[in-house]
MARMAR-290124 format. One line per field, with one value per residue (C-alpha): residue in one letter; x, y, z; chain; residue number from 1. Coordinates in Angstrom, 1 decimal. Example, Ala and Ser with C-alpha at 12.3 -4.5 7.8 and 13.67 -1.06 7.14 Angstrom:
REM MARMAR-290124
residu <- [A | S]
u <- [12.3 | 13.7]
v <- [-4.5 | -1.1]
w <- [7.8 | 7.1]
chaine <- [A | A]
num <- [1 | 2]
END
This chain:
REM MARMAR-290124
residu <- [X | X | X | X | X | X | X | X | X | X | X | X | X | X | X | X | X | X | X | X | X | X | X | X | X | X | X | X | X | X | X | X | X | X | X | X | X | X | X | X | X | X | X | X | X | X | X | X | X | X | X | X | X | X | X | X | X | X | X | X | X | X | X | X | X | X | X | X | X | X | X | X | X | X | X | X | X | X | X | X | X | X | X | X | X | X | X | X | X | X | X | X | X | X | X | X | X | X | X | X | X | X | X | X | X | X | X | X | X | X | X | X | X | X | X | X | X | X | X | X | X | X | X | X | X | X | X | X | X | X | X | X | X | X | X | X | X | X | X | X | X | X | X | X | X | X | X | X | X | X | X | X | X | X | X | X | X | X | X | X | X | X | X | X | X | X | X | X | X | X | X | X | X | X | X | X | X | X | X | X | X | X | X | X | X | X | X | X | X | X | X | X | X | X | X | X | X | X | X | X | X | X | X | X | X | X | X | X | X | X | X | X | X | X | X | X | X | X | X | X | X | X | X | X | X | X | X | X | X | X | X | X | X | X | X | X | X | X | X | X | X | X | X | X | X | X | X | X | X | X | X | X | X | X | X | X | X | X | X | X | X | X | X | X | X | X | X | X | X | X | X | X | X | X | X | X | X | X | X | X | X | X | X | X | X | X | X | X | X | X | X | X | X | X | X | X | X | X | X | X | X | X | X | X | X | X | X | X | X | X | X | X | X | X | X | X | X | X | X | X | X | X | X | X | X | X | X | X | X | X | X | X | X | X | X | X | X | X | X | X | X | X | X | X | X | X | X | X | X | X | X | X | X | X | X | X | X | X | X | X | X | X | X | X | X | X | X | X | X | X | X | X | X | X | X | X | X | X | X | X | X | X | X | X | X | X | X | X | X | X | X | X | X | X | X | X | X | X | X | X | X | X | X | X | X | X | X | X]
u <- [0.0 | 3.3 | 3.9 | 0.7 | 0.5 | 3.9 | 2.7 | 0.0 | 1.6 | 4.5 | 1.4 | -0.1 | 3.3 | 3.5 | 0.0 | 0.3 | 3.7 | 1.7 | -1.5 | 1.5 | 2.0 | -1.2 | -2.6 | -1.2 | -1.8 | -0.3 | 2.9 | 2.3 | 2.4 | 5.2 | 7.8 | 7.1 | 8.2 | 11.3 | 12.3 | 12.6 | 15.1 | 14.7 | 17.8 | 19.4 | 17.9 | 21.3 | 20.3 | 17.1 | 14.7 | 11.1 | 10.0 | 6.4 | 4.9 | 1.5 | 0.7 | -2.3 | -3.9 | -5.1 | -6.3 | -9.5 | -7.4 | -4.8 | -7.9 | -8.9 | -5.9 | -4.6 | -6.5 | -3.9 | -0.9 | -1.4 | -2.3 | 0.6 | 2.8 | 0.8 | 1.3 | 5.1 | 7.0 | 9.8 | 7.9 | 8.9 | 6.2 | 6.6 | 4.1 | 3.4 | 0.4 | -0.3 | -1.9 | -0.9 | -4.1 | -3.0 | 0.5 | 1.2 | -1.6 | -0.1 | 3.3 | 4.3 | 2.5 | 4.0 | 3.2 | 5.1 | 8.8 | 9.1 | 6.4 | 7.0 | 5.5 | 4.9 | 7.1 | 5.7 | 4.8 | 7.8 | 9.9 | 12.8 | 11.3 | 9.7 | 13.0 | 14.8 | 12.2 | 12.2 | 16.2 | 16.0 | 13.6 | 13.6 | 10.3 | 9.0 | 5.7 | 3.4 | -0.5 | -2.9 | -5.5 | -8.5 | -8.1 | -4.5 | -3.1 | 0.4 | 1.2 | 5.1 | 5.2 | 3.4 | 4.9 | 8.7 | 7.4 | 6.4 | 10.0 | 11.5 | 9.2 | 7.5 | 4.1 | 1.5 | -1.7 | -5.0 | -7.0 | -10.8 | -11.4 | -14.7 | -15.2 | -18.0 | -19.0 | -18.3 | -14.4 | -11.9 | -10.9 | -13.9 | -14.0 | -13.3 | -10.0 | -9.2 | -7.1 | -3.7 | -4.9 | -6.4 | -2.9 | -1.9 | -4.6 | -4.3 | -0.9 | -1.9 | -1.2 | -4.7 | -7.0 | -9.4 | -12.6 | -15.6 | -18.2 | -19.9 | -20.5 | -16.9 | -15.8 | -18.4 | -16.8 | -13.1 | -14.1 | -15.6 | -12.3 | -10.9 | -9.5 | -10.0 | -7.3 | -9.9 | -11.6 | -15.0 | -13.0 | -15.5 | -13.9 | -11.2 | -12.9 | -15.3 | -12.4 | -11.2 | -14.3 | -14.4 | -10.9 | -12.0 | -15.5 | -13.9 | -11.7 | -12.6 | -11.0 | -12.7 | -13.0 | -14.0 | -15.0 | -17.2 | -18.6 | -19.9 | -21.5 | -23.4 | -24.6 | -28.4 | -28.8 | -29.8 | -26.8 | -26.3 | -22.6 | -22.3 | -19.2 | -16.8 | -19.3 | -19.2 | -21.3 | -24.2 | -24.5 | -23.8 | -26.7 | -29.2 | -28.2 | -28.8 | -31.7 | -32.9 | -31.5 | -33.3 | -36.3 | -34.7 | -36.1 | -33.3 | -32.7 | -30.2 | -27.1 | -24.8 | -21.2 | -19.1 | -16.8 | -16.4 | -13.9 | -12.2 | -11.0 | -8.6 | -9.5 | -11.6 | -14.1 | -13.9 | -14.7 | -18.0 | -18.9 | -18.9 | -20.8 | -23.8 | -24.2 | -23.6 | -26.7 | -26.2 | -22.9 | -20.6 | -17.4 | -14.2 | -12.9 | -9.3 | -10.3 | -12.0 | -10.7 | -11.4 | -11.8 | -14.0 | -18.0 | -20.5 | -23.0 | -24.6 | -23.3 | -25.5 | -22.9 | -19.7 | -17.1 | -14.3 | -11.5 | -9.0 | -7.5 | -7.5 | -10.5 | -13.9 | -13.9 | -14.0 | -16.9 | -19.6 | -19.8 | -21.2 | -24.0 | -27.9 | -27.5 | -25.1 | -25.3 | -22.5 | -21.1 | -20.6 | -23.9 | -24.4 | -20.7 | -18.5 | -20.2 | -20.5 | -17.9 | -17.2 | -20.6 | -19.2 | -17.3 | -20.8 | -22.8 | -20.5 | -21.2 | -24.9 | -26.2 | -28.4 | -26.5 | -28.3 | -26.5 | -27.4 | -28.2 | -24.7 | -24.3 | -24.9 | -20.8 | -20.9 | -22.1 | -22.2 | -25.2 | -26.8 | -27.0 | -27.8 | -30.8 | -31.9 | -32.5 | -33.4 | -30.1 | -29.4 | -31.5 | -30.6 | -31.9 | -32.8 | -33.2 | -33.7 | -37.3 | -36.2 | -33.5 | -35.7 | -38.7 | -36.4 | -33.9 | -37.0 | -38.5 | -35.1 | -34.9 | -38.9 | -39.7 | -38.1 | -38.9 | -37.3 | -34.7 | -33.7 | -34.4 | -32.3 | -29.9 | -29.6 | -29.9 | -26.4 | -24.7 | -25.6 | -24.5 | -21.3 | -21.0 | -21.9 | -19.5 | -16.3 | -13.4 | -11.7 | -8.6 | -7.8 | -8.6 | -6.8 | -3.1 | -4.2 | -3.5 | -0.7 | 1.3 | 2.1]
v <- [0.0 | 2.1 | 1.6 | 2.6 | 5.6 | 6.9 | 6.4 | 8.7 | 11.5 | 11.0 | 11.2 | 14.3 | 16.3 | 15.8 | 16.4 | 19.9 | 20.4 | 20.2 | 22.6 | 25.5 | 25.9 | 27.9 | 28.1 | 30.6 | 28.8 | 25.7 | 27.7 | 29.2 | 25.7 | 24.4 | 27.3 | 27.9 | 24.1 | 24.6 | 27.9 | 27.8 | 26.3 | 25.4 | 27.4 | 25.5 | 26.2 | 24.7 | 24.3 | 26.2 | 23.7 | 24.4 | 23.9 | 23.4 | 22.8 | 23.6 | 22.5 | 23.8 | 22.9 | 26.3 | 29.6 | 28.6 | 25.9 | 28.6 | 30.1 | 27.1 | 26.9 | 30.9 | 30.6 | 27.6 | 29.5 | 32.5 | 31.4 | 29.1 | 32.1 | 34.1 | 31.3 | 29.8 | 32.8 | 30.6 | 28.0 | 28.3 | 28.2 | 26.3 | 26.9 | 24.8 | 25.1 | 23.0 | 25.3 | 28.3 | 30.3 | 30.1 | 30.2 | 33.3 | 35.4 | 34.5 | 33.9 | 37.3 | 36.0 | 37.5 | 35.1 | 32.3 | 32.1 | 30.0 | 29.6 | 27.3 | 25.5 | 21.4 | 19.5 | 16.9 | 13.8 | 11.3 | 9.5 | 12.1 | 15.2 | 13.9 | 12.8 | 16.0 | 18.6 | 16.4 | 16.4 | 20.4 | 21.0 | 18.5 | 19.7 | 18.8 | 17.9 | 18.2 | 19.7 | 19.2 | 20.7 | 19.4 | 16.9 | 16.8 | 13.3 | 12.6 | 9.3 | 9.7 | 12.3 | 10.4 | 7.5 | 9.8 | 11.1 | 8.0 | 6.6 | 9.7 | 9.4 | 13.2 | 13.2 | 14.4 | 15.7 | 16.5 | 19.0 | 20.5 | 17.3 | 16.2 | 12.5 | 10.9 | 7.4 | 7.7 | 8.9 | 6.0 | 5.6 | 3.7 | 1.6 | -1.9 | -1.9 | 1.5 | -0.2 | 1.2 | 4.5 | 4.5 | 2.9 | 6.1 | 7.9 | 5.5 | 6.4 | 9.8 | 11.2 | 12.6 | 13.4 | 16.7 | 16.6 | 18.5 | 16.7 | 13.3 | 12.0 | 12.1 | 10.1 | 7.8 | 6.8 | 6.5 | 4.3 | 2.3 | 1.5 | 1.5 | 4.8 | 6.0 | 8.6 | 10.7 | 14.2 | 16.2 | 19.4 | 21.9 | 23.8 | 26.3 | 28.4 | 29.9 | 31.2 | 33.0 | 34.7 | 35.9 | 37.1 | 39.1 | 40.3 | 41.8 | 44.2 | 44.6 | 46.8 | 50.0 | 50.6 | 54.3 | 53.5 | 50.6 | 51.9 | 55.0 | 52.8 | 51.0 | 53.6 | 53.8 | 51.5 | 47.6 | 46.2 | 42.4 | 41.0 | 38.2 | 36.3 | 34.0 | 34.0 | 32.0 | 32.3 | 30.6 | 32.6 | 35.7 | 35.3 | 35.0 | 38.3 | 39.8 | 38.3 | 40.0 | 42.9 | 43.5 | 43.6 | 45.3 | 48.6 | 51.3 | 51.1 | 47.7 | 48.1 | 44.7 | 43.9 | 41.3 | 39.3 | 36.6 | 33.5 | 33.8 | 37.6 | 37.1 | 39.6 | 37.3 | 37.0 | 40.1 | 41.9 | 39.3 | 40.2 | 43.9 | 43.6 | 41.2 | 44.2 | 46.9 | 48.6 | 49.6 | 51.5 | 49.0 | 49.9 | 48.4 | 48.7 | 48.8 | 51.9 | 53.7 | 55.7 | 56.8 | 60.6 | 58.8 | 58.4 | 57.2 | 57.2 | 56.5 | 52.6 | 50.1 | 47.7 | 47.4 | 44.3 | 43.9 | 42.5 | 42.1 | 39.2 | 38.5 | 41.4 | 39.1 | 38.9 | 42.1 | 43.3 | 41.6 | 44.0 | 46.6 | 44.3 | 43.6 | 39.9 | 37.9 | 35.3 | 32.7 | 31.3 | 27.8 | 26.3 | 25.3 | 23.8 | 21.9 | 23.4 | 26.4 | 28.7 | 29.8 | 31.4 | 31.5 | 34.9 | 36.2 | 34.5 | 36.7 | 39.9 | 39.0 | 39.0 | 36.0 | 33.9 | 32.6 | 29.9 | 27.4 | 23.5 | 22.2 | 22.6 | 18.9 | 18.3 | 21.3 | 21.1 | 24.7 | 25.0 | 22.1 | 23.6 | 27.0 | 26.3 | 23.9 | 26.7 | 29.3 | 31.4 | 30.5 | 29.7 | 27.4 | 27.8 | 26.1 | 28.9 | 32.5 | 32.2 | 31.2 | 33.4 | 36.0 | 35.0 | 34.8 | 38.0 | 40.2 | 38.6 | 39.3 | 42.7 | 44.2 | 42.0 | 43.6 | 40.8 | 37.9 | 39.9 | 40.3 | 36.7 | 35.1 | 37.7 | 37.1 | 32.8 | 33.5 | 35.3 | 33.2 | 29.7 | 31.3 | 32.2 | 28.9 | 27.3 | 29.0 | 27.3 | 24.6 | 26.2 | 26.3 | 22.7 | 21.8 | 23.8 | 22.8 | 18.9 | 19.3 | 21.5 | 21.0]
w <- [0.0 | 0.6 | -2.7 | -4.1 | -1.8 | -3.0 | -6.7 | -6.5 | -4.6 | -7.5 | -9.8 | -8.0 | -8.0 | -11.7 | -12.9 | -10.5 | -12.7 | -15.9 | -14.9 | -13.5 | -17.2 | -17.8 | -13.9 | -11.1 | -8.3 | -9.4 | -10.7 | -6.9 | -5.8 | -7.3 | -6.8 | -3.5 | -2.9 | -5.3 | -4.0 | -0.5 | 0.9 | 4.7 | 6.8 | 8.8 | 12.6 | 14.6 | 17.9 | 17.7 | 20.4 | 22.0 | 18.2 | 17.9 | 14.3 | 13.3 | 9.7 | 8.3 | 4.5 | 3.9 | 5.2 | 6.0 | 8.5 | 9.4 | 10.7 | 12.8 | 14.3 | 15.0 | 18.4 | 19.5 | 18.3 | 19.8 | 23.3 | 22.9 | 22.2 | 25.0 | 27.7 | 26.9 | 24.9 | 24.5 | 22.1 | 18.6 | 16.1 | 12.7 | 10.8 | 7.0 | 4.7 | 1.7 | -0.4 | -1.4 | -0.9 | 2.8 | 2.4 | 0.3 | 2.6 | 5.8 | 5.1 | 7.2 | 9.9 | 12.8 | 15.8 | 13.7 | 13.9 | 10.6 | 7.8 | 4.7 | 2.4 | 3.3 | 1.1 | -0.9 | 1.1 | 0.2 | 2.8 | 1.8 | 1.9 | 5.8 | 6.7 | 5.5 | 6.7 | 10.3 | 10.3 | 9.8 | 12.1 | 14.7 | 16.6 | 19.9 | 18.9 | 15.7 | 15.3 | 12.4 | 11.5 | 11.1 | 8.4 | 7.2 | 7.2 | 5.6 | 6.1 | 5.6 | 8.0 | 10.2 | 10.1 | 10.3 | 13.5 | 15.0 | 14.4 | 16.2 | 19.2 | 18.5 | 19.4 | 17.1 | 17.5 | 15.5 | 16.5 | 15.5 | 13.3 | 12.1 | 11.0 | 8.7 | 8.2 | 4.2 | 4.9 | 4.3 | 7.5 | 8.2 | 5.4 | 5.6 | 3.7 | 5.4 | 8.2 | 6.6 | 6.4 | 9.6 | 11.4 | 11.8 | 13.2 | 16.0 | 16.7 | 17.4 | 21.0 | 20.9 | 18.6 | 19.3 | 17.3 | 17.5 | 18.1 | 19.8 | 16.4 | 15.4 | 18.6 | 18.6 | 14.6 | 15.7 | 19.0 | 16.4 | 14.8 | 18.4 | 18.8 | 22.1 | 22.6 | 22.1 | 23.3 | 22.5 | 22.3 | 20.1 | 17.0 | 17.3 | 15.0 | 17.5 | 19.5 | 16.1 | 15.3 | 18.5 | 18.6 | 15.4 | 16.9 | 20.1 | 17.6 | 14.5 | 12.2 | 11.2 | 7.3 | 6.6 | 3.0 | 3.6 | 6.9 | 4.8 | 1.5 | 4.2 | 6.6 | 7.0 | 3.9 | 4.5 | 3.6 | 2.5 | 2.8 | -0.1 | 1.4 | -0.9 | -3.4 | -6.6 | -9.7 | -8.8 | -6.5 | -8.1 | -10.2 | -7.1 | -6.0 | -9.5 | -9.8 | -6.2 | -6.7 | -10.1 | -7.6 | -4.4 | -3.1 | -3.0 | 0.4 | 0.3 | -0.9 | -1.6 | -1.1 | -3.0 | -1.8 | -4.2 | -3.3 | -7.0 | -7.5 | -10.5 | -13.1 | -15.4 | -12.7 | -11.3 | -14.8 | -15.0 | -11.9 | -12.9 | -16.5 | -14.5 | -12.1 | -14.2 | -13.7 | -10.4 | -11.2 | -9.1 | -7.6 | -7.2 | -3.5 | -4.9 | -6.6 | -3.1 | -0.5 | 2.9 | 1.3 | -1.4 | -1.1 | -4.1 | -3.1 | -6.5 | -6.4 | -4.9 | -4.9 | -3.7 | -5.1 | -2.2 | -5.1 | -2.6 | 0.2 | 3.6 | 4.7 | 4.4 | 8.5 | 8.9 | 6.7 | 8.6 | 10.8 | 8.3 | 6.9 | 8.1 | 6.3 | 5.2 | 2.2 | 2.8 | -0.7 | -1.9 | -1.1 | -5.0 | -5.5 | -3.2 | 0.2 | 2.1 | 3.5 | 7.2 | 8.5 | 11.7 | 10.5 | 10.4 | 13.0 | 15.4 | 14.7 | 14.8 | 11.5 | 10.5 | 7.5 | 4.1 | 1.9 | -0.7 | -0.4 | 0.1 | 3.8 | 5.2 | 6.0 | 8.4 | 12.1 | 12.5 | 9.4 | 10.5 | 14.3 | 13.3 | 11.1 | 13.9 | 16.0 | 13.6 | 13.2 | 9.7 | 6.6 | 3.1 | 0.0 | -2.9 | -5.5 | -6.0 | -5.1 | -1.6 | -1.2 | -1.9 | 0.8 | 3.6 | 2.9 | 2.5 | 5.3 | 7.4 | 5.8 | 6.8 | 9.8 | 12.6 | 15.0 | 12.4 | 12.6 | 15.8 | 17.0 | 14.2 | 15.1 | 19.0 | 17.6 | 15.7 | 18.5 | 21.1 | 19.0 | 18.9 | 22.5 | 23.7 | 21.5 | 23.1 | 24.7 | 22.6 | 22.3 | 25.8 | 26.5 | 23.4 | 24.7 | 28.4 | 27.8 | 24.7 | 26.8 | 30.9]
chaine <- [A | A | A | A | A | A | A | A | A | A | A | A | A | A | A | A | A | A | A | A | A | A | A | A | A | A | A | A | A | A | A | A | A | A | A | A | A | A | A | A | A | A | A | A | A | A | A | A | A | A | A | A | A | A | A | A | A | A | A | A | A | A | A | A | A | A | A | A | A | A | A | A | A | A | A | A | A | A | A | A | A | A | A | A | A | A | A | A | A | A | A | A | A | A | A | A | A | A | A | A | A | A | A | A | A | A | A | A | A | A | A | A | A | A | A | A | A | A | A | A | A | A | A | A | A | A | A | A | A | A | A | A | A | A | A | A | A | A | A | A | A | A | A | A | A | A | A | A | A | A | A | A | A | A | A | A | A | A | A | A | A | A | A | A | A | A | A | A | A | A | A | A | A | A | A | A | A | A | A | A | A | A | A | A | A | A | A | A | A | A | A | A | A | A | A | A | A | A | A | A | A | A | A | A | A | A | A | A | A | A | A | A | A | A | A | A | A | A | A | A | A | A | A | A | A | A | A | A | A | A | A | A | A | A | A | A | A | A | A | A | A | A | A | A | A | A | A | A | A | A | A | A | A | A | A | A | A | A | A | A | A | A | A | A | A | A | A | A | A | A | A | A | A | A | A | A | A | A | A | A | A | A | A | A | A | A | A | A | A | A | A | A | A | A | A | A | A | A | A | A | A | A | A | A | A | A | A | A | A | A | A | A | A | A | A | A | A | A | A | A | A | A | A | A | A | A | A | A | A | A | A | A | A | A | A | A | A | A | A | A | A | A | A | A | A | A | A | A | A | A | A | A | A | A | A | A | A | A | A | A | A | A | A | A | A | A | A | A | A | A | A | A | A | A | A | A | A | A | A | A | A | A | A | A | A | A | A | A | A | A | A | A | A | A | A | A | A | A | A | A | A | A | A | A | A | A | A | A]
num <- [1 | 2 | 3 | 4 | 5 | 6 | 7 | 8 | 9 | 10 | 11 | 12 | 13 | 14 | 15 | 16 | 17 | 18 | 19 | 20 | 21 | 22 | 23 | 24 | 25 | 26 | 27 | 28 | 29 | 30 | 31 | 32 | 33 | 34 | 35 | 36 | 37 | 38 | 39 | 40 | 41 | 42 | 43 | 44 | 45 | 46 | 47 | 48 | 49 | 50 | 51 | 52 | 53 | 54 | 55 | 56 | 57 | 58 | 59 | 60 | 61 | 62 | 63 | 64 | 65 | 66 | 67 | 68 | 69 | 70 | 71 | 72 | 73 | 74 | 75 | 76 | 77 | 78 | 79 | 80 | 81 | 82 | 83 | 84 | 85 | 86 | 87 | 88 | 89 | 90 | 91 | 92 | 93 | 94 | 95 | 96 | 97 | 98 | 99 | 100 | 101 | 102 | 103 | 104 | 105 | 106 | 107 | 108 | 109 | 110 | 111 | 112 | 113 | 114 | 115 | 116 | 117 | 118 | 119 | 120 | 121 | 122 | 123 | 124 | 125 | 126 | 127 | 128 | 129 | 130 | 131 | 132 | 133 | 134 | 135 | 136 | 137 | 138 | 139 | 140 | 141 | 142 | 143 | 144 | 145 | 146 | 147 | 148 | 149 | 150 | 151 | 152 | 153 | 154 | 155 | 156 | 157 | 158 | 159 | 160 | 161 | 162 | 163 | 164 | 165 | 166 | 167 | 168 | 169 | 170 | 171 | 172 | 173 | 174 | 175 | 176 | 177 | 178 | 179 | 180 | 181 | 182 | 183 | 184 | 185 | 186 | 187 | 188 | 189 | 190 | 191 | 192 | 193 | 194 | 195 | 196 | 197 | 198 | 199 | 200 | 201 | 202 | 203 | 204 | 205 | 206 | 207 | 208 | 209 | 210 | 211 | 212 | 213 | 214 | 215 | 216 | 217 | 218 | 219 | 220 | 221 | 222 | 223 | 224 | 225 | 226 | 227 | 228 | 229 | 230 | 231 | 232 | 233 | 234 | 235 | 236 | 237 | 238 | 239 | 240 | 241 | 242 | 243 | 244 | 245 | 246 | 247 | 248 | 249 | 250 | 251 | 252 | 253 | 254 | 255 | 256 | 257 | 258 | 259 | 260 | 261 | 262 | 263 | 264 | 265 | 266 | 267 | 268 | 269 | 270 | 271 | 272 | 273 | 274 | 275 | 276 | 277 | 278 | 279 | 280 | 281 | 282 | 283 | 284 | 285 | 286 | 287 | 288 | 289 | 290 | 291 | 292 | 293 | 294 | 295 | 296 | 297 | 298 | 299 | 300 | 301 | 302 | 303 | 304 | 305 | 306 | 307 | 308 | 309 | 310 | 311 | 312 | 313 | 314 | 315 | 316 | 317 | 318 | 319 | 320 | 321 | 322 | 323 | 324 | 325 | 326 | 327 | 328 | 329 | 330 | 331 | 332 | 333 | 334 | 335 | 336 | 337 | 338 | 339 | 340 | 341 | 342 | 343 | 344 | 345 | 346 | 347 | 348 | 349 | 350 | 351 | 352 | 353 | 354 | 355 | 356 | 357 | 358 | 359 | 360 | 361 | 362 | 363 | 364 | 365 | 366 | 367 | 368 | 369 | 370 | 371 | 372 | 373 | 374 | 375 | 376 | 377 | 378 | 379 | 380 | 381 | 382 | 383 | 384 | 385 | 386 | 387 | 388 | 389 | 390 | 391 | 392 | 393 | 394 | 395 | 396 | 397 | 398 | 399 | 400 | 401 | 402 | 403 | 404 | 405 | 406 | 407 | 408]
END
């Protein structure tokens, strides 16, 4: 299986190779890899590395470095992403003393990234599972971790030929997941080093909520206007919001923050709502104020978070494709969250619906019940909007029982 397992990541790093002819983020991808370089640290020790897929699981796991850094300022942090949608947005990430990209998972590149590094213990993220790395750090006697996992009954760890993959997970020193459901699955497979910790990610959003950033621009184009927030949105649902907008009283405004912000899709975005004189945020400024556009397309990184705030409603992208993005960023700030079908992977939806905080939809005809609804019924309103706050609050705290037991 070793075997097989090396073949396909031999097969991945090639097949990556060929799409960074024509595609940025693969070029990203594989020049970060070539280009880096790892120094060599000496006799650097209280290492801890954190390895995260992406931003979205850089996210999850921010809380845990920074109380780490807070609690024992003489830890190292290593930080590694696999992507590099994380990587190349955080890579100045201050709170981490070394940030690279994970090396392709091959018995060499583990052994040689191990040999450089040599930390004291390891952390995933939710669900990143190299088996070379594993198994290089079960040799050396370093303990690993995974922390806010979620586990379903269709992955192939619980599959009856999924012992191999699985072999690993058992080794773990402890495994953090976020939910009763995910424990109950791995004491099925006989995994019992095992704790009902929550998810990280509450802890994050709250960080956020307690300080948000102030944007003069965006704080203006919303004032006094019913505002929806349209959060890493993707075509499909793109086309909702025209469709409710062509509709929309003059009062509500809409901001853009689509997940693909390359110029193709920006310029599409800005012919489907040309009507309502869009503006690019790139092209605003504090001293700036149109207040002729009804819609505002944020065409930058790393700033989503933040906007909540500023909105009456927020439509959560991703529900029509792969599944929905974080609506925890909004739940925080109070505002009840809208998203399409594909939500059923994500304890958070599921919950909130349940008790009213969030909504899914189906089609524009939905959409456009339940956000006028939201918008003209004070009393919706504020009881969705007290639901979404509220989730959040109760859902604080995995973070410190996460660093309480890794750390003593």
């Amino acid at each position: 299986m070793r075997i097989l397992y090396t073949l396909f990541i031999r097969k991945y790093y090639l097949l990556i190779l060929l799409f960074s002819l024509f595609n940025d983020k693969a070029k990203l991808w594989i020049n970060g890899r070539k280009n880096q370089g790892f120094a060599k640290l000496g006799a650097t020790q209280n290492l801890i590395w954190i390895h995260a897929s992406s931003l979205g699981e850089f996210e999850q796991g921010r809380p845990i470095i920074e109380l780490i850094k807070s609690r024992y300022p003489s830890k190292k942090i290593l930080l590694t992403f696999f992507s590099p949608s994380g990587f190349e947005v955080r890579k100045n990430y201050k709170k981490a003393d070394f940030v690279y990209y994970l090396p392709l998972d091959t018995n060499r590149n583990a052994k040689e990234f191990l040999d450089t590094f040599k930390p004291e213990l390891a952390i995933f993220i939710k669900y990143e599972y190299w088996y070379n790395f594993l198994n290089e750090l079960i040799i050396r006697n370093i303990p690993y971790y995974f922390v806010s996992s979620i586990y379903r009954k269709n992955q192939l760890f619980f599959k009856s030929w999924g012992f191999w993959f699985r072999k690993h997970l058992a080794k773990a020193n402890h495994i953090f997941c976020q939910d009763e459901n995910s424990k109950f699955l791995l004491e099925s497979i006989g995994i019992l080093n095992v704790t009902v910790a929550g998810d990280t990610r509450f802890d994050r959003v709250n960080q956020v909520c307690s300080h948000p950033p102030h944007v003069d621009f965006i704080s203006d184009f919303a004032l006094n206007y019913k505002t929806i927030l349209a959060g890493s949105s993707w075509p499909a649902d793109e086309i909702i919001l025209k469709n409710f907008m062509e509709d929309a009283d003059s009062d509500i405004k809409l901001i853009l923050a689509p997940h693909n912000i390359d110029k193709e899709h920006i310029e599409s975005i800005f012919k489907l709502f040309e009507k309502y004189k869009p503006q690019l945020f790139s092209e605003t400024n504090s001293d700036k104020k149109n207040r002729q556009s009804r819609v505002l397309i944020i065409d930058s990184m790393g700033m989503l978070m933040h906007l909540y705030q500023y909105c009456k409603i927020a439509y959560i992208g991703g529900g029509f494709g792969a599944g929905i993005h974080n609506i925890l960023e909004a739940a925080v700030f109070a505002k009840p969250v809208i998203f399409g079908p594909k939500y059923q992977k994500f304890k958070e939806a599921i919950d909130m619906i349940s008790l009213g905080g969030a909504f899914s939809i189906n089609n524009f005809n939905e959409f456009s019940k339940i956000a006028n609804n939201l918008l003209d019924n004070q009393n919706a309103y504020d009881e969705a909007s007290s639901i979404a706050k509220k989730y959040v609050n109760d859902n604080l705290g995995a973070s410190e029982k996460i660093v309480d037991k890794i750390i003593s």
